[in-house]
N, CA, C and O atoms as CSV, one atom per row, in Angstrom:
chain,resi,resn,atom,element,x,y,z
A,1,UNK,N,N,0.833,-1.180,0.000
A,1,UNK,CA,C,0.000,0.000,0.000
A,1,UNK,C,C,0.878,1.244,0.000
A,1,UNK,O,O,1.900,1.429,0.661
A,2,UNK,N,N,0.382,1.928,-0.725
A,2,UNK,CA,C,1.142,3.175,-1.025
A,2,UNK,C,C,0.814,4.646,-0.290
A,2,UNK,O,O,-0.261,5.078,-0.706
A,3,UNK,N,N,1.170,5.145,0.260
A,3,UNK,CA,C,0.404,6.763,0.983
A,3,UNK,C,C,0.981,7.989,0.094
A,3,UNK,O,O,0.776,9.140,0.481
A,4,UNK,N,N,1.579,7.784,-0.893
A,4,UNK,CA,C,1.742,8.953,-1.590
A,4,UNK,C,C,3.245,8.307,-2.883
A,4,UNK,O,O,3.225,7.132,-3.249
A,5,UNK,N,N,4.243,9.166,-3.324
A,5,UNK,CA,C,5.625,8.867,-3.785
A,5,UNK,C,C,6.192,7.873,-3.668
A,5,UNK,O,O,6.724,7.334,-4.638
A,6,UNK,N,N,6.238,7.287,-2.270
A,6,UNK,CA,C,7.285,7.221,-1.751
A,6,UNK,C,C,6.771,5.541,-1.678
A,6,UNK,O,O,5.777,5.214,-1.029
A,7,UNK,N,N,7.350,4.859,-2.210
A,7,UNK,CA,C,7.237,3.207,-2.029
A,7,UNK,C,C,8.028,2.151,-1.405
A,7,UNK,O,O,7.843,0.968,-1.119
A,8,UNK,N,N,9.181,3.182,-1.272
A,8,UNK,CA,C,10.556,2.220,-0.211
A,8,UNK,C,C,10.672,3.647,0.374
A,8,UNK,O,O,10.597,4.683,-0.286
A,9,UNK,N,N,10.870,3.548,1.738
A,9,UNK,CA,C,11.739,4.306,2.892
A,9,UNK,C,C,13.042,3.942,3.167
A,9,UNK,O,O,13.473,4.286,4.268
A,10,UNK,N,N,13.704,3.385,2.496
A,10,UNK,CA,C,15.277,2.673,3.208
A,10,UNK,C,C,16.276,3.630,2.930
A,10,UNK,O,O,17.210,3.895,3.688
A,11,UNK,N,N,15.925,4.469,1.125
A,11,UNK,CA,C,17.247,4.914,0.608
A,11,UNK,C,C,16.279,6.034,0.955
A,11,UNK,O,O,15.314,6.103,0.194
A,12,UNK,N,N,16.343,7.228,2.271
A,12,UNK,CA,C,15.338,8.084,2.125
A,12,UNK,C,C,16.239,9.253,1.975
A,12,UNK,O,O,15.789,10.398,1.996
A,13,UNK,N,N,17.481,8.997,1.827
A,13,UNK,CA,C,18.469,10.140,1.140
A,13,UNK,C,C,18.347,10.296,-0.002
A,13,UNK,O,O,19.378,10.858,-0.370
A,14,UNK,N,N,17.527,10.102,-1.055
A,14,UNK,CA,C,17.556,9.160,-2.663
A,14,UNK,C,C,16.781,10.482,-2.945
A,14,UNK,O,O,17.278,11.292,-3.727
A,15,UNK,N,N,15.240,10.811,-2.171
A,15,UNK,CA,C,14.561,11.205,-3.162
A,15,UNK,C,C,14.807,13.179,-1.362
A,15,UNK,O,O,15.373,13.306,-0.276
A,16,UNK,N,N,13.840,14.161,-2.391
A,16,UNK,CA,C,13.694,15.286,-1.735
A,16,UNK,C,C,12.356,15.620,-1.058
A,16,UNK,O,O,11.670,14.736,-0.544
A,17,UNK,N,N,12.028,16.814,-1.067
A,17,UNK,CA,C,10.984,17.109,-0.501
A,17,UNK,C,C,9.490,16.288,-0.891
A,17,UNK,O,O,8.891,16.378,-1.963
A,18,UNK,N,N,9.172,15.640,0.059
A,18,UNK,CA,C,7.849,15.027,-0.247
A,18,UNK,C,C,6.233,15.832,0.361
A,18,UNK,O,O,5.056,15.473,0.408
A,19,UNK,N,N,6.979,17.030,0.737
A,19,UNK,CA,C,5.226,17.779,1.114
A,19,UNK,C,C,4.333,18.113,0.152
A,19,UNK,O,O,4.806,17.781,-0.935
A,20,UNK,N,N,3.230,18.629,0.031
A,20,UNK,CA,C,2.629,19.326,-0.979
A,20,UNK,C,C,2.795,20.918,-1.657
A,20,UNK,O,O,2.929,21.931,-0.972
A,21,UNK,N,N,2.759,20.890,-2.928
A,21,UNK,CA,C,2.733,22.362,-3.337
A,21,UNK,C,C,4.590,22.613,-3.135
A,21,UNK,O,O,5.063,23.458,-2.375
A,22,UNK,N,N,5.369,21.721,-3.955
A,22,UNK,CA,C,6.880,21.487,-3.526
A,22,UNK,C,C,7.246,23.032,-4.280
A,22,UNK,O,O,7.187,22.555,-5.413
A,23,UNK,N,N,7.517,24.239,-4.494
A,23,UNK,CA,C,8.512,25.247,-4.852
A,23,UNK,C,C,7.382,26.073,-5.111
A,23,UNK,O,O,7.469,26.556,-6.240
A,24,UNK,N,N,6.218,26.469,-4.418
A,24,UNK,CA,C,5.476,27.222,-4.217
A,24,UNK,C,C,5.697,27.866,-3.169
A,24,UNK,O,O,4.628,28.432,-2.941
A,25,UNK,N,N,6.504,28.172,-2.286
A,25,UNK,CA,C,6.783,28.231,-1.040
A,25,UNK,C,C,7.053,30.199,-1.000
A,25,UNK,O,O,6.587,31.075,-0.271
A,26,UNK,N,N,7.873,30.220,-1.994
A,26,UNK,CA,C,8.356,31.996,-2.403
A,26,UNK,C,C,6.859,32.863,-2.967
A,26,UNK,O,O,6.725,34.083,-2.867
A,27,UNK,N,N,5.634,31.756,-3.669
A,27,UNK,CA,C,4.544,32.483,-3.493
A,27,UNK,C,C,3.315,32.533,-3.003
A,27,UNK,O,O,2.214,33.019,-3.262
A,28,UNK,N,N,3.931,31.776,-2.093
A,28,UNK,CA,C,2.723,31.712,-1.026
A,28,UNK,C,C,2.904,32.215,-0.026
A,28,UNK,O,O,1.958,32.561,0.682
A,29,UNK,N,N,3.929,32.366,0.255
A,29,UNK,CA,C,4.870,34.226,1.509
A,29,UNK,C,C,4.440,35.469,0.874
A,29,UNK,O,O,3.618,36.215,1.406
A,30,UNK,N,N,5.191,35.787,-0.682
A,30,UNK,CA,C,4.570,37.025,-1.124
A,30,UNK,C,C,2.901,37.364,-1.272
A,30,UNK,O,O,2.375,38.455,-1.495
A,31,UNK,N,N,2.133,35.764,-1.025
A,31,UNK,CA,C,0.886,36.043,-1.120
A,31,UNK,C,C,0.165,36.228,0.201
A,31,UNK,O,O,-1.051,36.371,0.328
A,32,UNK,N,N,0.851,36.211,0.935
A,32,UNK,CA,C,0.381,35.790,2.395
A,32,UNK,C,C,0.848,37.491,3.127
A,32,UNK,O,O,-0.004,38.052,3.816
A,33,UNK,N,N,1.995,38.064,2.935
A,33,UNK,CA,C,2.596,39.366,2.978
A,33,UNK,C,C,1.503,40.285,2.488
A,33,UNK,O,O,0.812,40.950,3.260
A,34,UNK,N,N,1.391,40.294,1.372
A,34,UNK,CA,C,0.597,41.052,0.404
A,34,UNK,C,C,-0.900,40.843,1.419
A,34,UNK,O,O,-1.126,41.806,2.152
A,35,UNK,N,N,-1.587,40.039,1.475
A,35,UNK,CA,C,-2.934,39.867,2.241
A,35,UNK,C,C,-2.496,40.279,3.784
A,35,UNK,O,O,-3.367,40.907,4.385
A,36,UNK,N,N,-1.531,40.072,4.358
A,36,UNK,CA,C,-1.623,40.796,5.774
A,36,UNK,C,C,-1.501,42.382,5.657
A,36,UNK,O,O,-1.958,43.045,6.589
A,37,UNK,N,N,-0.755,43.210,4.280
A,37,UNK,CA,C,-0.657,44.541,4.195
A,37,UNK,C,C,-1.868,45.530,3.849
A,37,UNK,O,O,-2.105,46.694,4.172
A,38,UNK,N,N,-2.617,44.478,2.964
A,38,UNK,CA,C,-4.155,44.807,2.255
A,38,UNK,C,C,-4.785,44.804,3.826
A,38,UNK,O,O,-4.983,45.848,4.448
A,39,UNK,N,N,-5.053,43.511,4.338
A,39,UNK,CA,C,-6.214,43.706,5.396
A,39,UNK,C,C,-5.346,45.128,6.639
A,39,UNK,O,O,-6.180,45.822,7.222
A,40,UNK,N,N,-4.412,45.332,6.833
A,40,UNK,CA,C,-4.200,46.258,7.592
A,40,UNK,C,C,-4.288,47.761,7.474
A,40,UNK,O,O,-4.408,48.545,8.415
A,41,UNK,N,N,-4.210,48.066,6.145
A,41,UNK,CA,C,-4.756,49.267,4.983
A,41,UNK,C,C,-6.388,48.984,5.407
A,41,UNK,O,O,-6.811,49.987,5.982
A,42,UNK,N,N,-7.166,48.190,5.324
A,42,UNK,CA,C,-8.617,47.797,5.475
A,42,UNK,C,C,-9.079,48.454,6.568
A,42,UNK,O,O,-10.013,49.234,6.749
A,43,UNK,N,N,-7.935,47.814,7.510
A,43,UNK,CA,C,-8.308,47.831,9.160
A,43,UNK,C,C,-8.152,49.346,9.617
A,43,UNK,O,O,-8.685,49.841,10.610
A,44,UNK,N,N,-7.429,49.906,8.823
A,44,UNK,CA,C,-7.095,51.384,9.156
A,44,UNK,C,C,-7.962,52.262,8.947
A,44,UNK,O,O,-8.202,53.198,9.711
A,45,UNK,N,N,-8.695,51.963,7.534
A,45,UNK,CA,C,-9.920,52.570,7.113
A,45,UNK,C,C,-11.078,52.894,7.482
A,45,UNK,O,O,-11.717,53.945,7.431
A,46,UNK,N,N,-11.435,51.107,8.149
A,46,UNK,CA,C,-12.637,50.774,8.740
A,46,UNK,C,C,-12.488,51.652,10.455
A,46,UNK,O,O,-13.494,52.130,10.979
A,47,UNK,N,N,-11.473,51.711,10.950
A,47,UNK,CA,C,-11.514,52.161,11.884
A,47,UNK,C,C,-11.462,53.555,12.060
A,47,UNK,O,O,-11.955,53.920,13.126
A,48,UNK,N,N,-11.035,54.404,11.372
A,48,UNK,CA,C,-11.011,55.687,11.321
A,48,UNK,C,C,-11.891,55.986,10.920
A,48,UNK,O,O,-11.743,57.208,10.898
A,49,UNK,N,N,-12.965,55.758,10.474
A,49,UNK,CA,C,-14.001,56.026,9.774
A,49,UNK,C,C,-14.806,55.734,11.126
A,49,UNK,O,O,-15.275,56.778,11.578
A,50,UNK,N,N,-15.028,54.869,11.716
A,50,UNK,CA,C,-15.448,54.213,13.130
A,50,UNK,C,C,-15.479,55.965,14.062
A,50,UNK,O,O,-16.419,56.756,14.129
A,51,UNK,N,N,-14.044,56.086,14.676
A,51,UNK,CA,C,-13.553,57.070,15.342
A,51,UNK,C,C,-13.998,58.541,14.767
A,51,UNK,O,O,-14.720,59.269,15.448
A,52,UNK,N,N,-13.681,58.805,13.899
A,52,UNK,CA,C,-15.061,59.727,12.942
A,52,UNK,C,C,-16.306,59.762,13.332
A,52,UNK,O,O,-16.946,60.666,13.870
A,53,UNK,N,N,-16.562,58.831,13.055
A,53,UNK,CA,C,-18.424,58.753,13.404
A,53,UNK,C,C,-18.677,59.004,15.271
A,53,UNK,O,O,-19.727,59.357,15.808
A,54,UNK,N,N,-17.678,58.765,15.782
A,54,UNK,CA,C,-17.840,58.780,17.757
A,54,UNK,C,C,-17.364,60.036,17.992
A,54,UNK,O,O,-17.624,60.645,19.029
A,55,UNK,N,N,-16.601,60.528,17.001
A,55,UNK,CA,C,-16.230,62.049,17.467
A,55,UNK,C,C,-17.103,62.916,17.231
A,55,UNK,O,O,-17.203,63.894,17.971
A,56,UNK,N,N,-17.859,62.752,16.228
A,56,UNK,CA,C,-19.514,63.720,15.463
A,56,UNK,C,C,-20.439,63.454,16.630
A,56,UNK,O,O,-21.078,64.296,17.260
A,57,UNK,N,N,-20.401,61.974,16.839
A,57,UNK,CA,C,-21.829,61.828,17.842
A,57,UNK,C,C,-21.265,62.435,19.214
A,57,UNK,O,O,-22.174,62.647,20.017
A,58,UNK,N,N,-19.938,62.779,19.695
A,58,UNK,CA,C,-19.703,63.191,21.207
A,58,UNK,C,C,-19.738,64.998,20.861
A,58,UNK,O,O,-20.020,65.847,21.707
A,59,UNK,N,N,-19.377,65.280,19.414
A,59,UNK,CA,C,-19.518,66.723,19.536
A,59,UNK,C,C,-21.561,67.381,19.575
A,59,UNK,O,O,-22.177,68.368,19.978
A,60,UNK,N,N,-21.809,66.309,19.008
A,60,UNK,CA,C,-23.785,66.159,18.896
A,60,UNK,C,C,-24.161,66.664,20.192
A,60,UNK,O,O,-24.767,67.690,20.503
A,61,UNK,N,N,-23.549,65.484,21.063
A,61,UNK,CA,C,-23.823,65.892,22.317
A,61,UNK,C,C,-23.573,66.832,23.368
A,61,UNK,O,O,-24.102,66.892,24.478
A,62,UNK,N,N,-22.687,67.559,22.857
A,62,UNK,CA,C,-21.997,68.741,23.658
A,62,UNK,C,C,-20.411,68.923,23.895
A,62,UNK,O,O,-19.831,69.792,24.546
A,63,UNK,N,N,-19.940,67.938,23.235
A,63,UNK,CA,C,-18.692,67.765,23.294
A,63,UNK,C,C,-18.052,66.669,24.477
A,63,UNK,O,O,-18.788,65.801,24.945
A,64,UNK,N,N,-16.863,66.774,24.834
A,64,UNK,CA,C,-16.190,65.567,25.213
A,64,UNK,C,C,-16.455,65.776,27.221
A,64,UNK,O,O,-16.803,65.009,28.119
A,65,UNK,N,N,-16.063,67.195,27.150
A,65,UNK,CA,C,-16.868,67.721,28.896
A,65,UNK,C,C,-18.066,67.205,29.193
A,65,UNK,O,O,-18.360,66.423,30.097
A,66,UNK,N,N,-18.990,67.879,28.064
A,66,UNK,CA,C,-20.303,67.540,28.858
A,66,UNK,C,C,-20.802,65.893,28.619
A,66,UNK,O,O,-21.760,65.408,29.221
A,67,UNK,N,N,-20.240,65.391,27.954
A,67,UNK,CA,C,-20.021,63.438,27.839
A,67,UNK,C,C,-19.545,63.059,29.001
A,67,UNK,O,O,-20.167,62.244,29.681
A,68,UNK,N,N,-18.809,63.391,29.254
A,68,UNK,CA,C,-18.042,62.366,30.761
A,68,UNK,C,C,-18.815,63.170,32.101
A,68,UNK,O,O,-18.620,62.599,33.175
A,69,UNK,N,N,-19.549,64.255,32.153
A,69,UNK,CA,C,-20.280,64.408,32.954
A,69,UNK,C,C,-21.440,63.621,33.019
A,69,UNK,O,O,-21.583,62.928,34.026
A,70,UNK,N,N,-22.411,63.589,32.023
A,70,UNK,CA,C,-23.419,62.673,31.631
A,70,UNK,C,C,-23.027,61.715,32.228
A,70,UNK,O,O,-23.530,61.503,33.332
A,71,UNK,N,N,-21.844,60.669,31.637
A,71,UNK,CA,C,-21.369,59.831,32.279
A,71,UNK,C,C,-20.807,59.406,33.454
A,71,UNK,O,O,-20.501,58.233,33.668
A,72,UNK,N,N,-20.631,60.484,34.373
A,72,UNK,CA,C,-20.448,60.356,35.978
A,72,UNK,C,C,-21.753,60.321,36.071
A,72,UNK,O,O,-22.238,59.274,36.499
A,73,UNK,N,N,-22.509,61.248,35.763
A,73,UNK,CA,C,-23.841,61.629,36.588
A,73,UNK,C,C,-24.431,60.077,36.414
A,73,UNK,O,O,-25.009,59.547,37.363
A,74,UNK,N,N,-24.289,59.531,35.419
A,74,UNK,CA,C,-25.059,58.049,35.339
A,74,UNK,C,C,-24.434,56.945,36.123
A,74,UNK,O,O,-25.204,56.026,36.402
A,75,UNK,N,N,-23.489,56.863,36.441
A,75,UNK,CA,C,-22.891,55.915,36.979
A,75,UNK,C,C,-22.927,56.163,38.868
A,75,UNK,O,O,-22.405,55.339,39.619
A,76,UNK,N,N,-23.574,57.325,39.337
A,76,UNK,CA,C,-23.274,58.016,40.182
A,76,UNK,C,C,-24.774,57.517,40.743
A,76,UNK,O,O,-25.062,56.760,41.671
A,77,UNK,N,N,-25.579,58.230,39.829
A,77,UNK,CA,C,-27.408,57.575,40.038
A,77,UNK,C,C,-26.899,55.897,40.321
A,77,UNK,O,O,-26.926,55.304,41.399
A,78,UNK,N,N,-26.509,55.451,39.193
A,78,UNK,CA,C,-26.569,53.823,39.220
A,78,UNK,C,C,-26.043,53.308,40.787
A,78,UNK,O,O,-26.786,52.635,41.502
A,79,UNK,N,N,-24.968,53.630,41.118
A,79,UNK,CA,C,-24.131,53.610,42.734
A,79,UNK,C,C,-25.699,53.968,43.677
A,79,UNK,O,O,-26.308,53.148,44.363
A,80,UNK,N,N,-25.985,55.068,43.504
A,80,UNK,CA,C,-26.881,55.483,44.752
A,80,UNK,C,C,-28.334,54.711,44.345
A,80,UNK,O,O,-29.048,54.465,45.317
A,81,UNK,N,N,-28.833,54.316,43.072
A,81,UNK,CA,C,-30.253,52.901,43.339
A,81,UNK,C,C,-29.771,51.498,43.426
A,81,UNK,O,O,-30.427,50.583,42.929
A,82,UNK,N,N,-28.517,51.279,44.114
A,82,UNK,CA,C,-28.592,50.052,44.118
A,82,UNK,C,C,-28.472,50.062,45.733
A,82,UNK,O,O,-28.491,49.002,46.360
């Protein structure tokens, strides 16, 4: 029974690499490089655009002062009904 190439193991100096996808190796790094640089360009986008949109909605509200007051005052109620 055979599991792949390789039909004797004795002379296993004889033959080379037996993995899959043998001298694909140089483009499947540059492809793998290339997709971690794309999704991080992505990630930069999606998020600044994110941070954008929270800075409009905290200036909506009165700006970044009267936000973290809101936000004591709520957490302050919450402390004193429990």
């Amino acid at each position: 029974m055979s599991t792949g190439l390789v039909d004797n193991w004795l002379n296993i100096d004889t033959f080379g690499p037996i993995y899959p996808f043998v001298g694909s190796e140089g483009f499947l790094a540059v492809l793998g490089i290339a997709f971690w640089i794309i999704w991080h360009v992505w990630q930069m986008k999606k998020e600044k655009a994110e941070f954008e949109k929270d800075i409009e909605n905290i200036q909506k509200m009165g700006g970044p002062g009267k936000v973290l007051e809101d936000e004591g005052r709520r957490e302050l109620e919450d402390q004193i009904g429990q």
